[in-house]
C-alpha positions in Angstrom: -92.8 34.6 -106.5 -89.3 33.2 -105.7 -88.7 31.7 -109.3 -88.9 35.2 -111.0 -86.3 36.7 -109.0 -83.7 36.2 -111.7 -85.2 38.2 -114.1 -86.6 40.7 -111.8 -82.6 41.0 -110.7 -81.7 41.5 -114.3 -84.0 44.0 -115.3 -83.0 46.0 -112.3 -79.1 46.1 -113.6 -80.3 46.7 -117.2 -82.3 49.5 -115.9 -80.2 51.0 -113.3 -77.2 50.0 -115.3 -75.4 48.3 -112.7 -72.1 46.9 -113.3 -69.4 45.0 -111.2 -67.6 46.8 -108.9 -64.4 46.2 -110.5 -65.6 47.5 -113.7 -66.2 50.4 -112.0 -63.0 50.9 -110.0 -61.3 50.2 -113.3 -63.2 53.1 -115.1 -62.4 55.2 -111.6 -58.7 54.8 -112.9 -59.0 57.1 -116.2 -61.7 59.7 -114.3 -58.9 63.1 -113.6 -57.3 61.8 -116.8 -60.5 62.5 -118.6 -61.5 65.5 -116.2 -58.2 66.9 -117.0 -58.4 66.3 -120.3 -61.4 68.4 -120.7 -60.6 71.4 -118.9 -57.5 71.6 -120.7 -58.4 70.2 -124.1 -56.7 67.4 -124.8 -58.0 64.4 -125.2 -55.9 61.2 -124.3 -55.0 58.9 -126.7 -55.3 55.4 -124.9 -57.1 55.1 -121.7 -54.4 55.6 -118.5 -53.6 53.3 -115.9 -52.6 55.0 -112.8 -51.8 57.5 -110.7 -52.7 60.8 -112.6 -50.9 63.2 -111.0 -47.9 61.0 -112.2 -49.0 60.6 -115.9 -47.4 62.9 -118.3 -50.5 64.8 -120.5 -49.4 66.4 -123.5 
């Protein structure tokens, strides 16, 4: 049934928890911040925009 394919595409992303792909890329940003983070213990602050190898951890 055609008209039910709107809310047969939103359950799909509330169930697979799909997001926009910028959303993601933008979470992809902070990932070795936070991996690094937890290997050595320390937690950032603020979320980090960047290059990691770059950005001073503490």
């Amino acid at each position: 049934n055609p008209d039910g394919i709107p809310e047969l595409d939103e359950a799909i992303d509330t169930n697979l928890r799909r997001r926009p792909i910028s959303e993601i890329l933008d979470d992809l940003e902070d990932l070795d911040a936070e991996i690094l983070g937890h290997h050595t213990g320390h937690r950032p602050a603020a979320p980090h925009k960047g290059d990691p190898t770059t950005t001073a951890v503490d």
